[in-house]
C-alpha positions as CSV (number, residue, x, y, z in Angstrom):
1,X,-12.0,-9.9,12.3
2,X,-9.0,-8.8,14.0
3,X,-8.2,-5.1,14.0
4,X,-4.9,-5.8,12.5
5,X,-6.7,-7.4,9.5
6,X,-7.1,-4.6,6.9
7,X,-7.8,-6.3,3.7
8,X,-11.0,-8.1,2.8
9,X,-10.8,-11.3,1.1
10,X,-12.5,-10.1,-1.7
11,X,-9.5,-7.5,-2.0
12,X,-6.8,-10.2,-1.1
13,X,-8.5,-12.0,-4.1
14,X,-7.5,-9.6,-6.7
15,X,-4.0,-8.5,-5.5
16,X,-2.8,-11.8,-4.3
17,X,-1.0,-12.8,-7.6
18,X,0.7,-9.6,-8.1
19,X,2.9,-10.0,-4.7
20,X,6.0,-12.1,-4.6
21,X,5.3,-15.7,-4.2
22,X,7.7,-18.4,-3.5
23,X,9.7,-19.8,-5.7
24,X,11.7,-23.1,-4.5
25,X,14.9,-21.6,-3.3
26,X,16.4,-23.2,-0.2
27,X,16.9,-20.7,2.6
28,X,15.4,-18.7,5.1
29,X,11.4,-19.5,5.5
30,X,9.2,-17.0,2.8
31,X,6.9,-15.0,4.9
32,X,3.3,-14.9,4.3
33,X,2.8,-12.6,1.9
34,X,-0.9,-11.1,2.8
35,X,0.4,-10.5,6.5
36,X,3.5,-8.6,5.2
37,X,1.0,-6.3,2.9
38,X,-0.8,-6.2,6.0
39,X,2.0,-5.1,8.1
40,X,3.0,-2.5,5.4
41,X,-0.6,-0.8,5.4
42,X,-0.9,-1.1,9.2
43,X,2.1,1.0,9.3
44,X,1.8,3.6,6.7
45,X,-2.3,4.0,8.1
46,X,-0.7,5.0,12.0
47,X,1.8,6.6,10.9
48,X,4.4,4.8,13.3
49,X,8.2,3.7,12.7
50,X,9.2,0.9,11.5
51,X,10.3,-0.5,14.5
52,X,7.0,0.1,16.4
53,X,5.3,-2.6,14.4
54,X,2.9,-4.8,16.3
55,X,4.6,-8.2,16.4
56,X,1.5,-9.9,15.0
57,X,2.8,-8.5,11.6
58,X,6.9,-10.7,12.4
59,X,9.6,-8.8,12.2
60,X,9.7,-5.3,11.3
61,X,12.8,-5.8,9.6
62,X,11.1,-8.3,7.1
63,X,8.1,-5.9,6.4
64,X,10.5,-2.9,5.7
65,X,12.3,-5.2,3.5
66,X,9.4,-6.3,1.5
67,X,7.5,-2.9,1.6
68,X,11.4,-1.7,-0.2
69,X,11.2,-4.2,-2.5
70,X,7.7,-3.8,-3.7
71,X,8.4,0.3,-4.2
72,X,11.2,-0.1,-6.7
73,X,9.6,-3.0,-8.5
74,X,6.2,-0.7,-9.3
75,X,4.2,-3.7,-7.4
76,X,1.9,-1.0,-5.2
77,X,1.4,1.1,-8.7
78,X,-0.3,-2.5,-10.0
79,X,-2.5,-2.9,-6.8
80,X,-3.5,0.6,-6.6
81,X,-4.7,0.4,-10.7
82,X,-6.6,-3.3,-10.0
83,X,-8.2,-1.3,-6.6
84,X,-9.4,1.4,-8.4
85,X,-10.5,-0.2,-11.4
86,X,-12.6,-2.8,-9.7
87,X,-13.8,0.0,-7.8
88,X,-14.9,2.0,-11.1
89,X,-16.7,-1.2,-12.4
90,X,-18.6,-1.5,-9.2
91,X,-19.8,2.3,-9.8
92,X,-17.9,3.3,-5.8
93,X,-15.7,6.0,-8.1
94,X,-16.7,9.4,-8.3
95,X,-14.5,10.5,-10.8
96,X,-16.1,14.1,-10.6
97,X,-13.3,16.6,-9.9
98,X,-13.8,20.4,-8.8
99,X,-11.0,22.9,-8.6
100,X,-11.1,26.6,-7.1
101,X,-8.2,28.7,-7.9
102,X,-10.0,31.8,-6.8
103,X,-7.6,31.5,-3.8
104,X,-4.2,30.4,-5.1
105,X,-1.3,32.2,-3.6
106,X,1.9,32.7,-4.6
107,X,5.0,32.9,-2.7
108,X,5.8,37.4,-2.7
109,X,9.4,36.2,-4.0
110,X,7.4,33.9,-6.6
111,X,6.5,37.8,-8.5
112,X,10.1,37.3,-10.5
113,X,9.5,33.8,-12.0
């Protein structure tokens, strides 16, 4: 397994169909789509710009385009709710939750609110 390989196949297996696919238009070459998720996690994970993308992942340009794309269409909301409900069914979620507000602060300008 490479270290630019991030997803399992068992996790490839239940996002796959929720990525664009391609559909028959004549044009420029569709890039694979589980290297361009790949490419998109890499980068959000280091932290890097886009432009510092390891060329294993193509062209920056073609990630950031995707990774756009799949934002305004709601695609990462969809993977994120299949991830974390196969997850829950698996029992891995801890859905415990603890909150201490002994220590909340307010701004000294926030008194006037």
């Amino acid at each position: 397994m490479s270290r630019f390989q991030l997803l399992t196949d068992d996790q490839w297996a239940l996002i796959s169909d929720k990525l664009p696919h391609r559909i028959g238009k004549k044009g420029r070459p569709f890039s694979d789509p589980r290297l361009m998720l790949e490419g998109i996690i890499y980068r959000l994970r280091c932290g890097i710009p886009w432009r510092d993308l390891p060329e294993c992942f193509g062209s920056w340009h073609t990630v950031y385009h995707w990774y756009n794309r799949m934002a305004k269409d709601g695609i990462f909301d969809e993977i994120v709710t299949t991830l974390i409900a196969a997850a829950d069914h698996q029992g891995l979620v801890d859905w415990s939750v603890s909150i201490d507000s002994t220590i909340s602060r307010a701004h000294q300008h926030a008194t006037n609110i």
